[in-house]
C-alpha positions as CSV (number, residue, x, y, z in Angstrom):
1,X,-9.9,-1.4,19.7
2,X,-10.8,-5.5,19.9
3,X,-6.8,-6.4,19.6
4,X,-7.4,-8.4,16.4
5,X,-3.4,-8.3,16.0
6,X,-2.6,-8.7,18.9
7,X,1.4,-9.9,19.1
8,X,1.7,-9.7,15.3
9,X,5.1,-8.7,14.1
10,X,4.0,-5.9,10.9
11,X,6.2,-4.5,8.4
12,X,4.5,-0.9,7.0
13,X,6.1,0.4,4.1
14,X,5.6,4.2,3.3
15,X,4.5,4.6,6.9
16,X,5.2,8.1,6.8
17,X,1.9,9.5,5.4
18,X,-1.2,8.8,4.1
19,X,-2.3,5.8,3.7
20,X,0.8,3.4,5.5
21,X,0.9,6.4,8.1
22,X,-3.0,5.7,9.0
23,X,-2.6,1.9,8.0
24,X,0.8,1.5,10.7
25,X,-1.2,3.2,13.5
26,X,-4.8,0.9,12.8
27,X,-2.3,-2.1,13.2
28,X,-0.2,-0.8,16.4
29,X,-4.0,0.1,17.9
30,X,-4.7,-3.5,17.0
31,X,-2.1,-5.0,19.5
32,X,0.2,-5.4,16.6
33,X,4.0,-5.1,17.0
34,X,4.6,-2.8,14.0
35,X,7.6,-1.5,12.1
36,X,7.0,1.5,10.2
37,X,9.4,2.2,7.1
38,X,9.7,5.2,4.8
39,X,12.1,7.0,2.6
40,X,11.4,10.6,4.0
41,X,13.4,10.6,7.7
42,X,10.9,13.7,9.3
43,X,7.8,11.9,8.2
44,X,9.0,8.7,10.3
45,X,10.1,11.0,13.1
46,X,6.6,12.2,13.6
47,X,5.0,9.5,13.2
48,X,7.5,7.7,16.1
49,X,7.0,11.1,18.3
50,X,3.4,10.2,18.3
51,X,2.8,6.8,18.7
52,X,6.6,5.7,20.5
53,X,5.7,2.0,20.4
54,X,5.7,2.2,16.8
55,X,9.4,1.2,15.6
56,X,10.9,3.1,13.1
57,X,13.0,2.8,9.8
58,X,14.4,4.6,6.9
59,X,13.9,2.1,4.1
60,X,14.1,3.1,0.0
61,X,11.9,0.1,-0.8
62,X,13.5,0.8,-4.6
63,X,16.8,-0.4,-3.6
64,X,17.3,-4.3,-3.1
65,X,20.4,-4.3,-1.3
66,X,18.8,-2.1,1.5
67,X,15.9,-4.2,2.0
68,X,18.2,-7.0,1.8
69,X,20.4,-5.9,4.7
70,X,17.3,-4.8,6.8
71,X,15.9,-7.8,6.3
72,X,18.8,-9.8,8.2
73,X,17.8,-7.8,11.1
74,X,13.9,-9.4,11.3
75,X,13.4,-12.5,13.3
76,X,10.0,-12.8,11.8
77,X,6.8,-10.9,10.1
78,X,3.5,-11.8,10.1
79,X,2.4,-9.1,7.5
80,X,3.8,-7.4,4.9
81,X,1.7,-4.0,4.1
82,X,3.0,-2.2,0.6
83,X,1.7,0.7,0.8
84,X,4.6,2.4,-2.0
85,X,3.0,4.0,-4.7
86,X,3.2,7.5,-7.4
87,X,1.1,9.1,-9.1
88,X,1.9,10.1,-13.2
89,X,-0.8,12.0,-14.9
90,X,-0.9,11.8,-18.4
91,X,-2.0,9.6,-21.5
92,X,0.5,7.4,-23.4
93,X,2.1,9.8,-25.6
94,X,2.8,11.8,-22.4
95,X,4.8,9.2,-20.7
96,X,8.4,9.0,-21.7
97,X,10.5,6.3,-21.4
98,X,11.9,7.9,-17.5
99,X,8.3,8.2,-16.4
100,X,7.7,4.5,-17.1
101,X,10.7,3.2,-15.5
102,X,10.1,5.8,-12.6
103,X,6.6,4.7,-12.0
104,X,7.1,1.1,-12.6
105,X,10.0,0.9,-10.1
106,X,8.1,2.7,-7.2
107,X,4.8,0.8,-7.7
108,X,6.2,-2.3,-9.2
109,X,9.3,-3.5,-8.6
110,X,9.4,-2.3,-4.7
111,X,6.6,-4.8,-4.2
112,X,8.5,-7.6,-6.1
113,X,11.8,-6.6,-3.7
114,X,9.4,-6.7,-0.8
115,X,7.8,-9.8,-1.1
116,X,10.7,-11.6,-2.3
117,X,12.7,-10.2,0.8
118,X,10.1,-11.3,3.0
119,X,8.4,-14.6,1.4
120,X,11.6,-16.7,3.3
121,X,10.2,-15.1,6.7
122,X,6.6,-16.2,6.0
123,X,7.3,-19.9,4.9
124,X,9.9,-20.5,8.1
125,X,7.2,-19.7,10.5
126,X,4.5,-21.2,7.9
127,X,2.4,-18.3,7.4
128,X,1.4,-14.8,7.0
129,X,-0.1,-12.4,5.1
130,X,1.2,-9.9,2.4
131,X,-1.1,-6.7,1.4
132,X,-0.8,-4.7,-1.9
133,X,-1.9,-1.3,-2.4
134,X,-3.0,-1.4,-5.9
135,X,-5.9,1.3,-7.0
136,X,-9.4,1.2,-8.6
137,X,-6.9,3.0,-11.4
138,X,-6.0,-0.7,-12.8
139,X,-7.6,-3.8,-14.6
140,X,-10.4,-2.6,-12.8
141,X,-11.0,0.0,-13.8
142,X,-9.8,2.6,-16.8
143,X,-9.2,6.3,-16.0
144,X,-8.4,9.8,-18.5
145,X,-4.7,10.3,-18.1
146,X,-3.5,7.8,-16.0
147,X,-1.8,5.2,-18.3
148,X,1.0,4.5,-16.5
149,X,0.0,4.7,-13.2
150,X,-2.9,2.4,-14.2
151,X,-0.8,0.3,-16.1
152,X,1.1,-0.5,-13.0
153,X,-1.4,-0.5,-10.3
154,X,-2.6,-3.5,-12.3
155,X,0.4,-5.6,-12.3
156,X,0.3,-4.9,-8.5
157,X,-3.3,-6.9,-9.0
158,X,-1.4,-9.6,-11.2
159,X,1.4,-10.0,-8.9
160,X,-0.5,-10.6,-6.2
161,X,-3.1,-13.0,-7.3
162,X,0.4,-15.0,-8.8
163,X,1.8,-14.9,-5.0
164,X,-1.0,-16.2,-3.6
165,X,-1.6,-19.0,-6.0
166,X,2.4,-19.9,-5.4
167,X,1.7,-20.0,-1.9
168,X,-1.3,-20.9,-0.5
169,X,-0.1,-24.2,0.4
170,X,2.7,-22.3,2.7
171,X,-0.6,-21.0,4.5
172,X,0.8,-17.5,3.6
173,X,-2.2,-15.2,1.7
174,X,-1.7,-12.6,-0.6
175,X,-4.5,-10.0,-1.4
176,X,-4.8,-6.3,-2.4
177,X,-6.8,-3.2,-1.8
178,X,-8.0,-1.1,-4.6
179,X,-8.3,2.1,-2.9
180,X,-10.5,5.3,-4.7
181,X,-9.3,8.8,-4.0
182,X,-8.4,9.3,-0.8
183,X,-7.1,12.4,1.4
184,X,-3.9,12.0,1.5
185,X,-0.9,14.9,1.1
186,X,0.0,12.9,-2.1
187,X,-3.5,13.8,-3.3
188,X,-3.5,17.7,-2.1
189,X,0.1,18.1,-3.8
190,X,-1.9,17.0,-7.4
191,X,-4.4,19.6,-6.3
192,X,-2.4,22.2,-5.6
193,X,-0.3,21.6,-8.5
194,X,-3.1,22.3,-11.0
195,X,-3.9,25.2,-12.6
196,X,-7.0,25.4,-10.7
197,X,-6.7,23.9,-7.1
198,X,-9.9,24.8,-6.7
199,X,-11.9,23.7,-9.3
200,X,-9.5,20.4,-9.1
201,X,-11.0,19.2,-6.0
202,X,-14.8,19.8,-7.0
203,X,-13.5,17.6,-10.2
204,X,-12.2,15.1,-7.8
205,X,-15.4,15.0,-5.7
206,X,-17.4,15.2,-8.0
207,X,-16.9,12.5,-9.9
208,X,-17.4,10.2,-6.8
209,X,-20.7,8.4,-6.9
210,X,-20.9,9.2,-3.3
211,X,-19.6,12.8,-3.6
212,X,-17.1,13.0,-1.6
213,X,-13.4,11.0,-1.8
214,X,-12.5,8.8,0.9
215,X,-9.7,8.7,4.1
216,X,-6.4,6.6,4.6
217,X,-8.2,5.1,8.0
218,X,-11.3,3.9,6.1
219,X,-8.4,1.9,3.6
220,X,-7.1,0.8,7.0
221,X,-9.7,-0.8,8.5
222,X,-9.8,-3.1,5.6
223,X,-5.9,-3.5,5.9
224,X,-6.7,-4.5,9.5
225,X,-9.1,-7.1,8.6
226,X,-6.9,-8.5,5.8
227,X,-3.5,-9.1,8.7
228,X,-6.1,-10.7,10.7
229,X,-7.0,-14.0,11.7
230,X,-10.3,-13.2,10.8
231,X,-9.1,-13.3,7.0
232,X,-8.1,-17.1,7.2
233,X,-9.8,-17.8,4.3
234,X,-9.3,-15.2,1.7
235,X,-6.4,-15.3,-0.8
236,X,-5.9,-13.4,-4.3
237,X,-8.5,-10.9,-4.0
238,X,-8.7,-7.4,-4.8
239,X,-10.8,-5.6,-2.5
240,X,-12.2,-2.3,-3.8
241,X,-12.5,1.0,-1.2
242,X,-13.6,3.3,-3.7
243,X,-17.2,4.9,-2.9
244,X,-18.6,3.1,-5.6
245,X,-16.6,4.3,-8.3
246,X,-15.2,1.1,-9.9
247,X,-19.4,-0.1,-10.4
């Protein structure tokens, strides 16, 4: 690794798995000093068995006052990573009122807690750089039962462009990835969990232009680049990883 982050302070949320697990190791390989949050304690405790350096903590980045008190313990961040996010499959008529506050909390309002939690950090050291996991699933692009998930993953793109307009004068940027299906245990669970497991991942894989779906480390090497110094210059963008199928 070239050390692009080299004494960075990072904050991972949903560091546990997936794509904030391979996203908190890209940064500590980096040079980064890296705190890795999560809701699931086991997750956090294999992820700190492997990689020690990493810092660790149990963080529900649904519940303000938590992320408020945390907060008081951080002397400064450099990046913000949201990685939070759930999957609801389904249309509109399948999505009960529960389901949209459920999914709307997790991929929503946990990024509106983070940010604003964090924003004070940024603008006393002037500058730093947030990261939103959003999806191709969004104002990007529209998929077959995934109207609430979609629905969300593009406020994700409208809160962020908003934060960066806010604060681009406070030399703090603001973009988000827009990742396609990618391995991930979140993604094997909605395989397994169909009727056909099988025939569930061909469908997945299949309708990739570049048949086959992608990994959290290739979503992390554009998180990498995005926390970097070598992303000076970019602000409110949504960067698609999705083999192409967003075109």
């Amino acid at each position: 690794m070239s050390g692009r982050l080299e004494g960075k302070k990072i904050l991972v949320t949903a560091a546990g798995q997936g794509i904030g697990k391979a996203t908190a190791i890209a940064f500590h390989k980096e040079g980064a000093h890296v705190i890795a949050t999560d809701l699931n304690d086991k997750t956090l405790a294999d992820l700190n068995k492997e990689y020690p350096e990493i810092k660790v903590q149990k963080l529900d980045s649904t519940d303000n006052n938590a992320i408020l008190e945390f907060t008081k313990t951080l002397d400064k961040v450099d990046v913000l990573f949201n990685a939070v996010g759930f999957v609801h499959h389904g249309t509109i008529l399948d999505c009960e009122e529960k389901d949209w506050d459920f999914s709307s909390n997790i991929n929503v309002k946990s990024m509106y807690f983070m940010c604003k939690a964090i924003l004070p950090l940024m603008i006393k050291y002037n500058g730093g750089s947030i990261i939103n996991v959003s999806s191709c699933v969004s104002s990007l692009k529209g998929f077959p039962n995934r109207f609430i998930y979609g629905t969300t993953k593009a406020a994700v793109i409208g809160l962020t462009k908003s934060i960066a307009a806010d604060f681009v004068k406070q030399n703090i940027r603001c973009n988000s990835i827009a990742p396609g299906t990618v391995f991930s245990p979140s993604w094997q669970d909605r395989v397994n969990q169909s009727p056909d497991p099988e025939q569930a991942k061909k469908d997945f894989i299949a309708r990739q232009p570049m048949g086959r779906i992608g990994t959290a480390e290739e979503i992390a090497a554009v998180a990498v680049y995005l926390a970097s110094d070598d992303a000076t210059f970019t602000t409110g963008t949504t960067i698609s990883v999705d083999g192409g199928i967003s075109i």
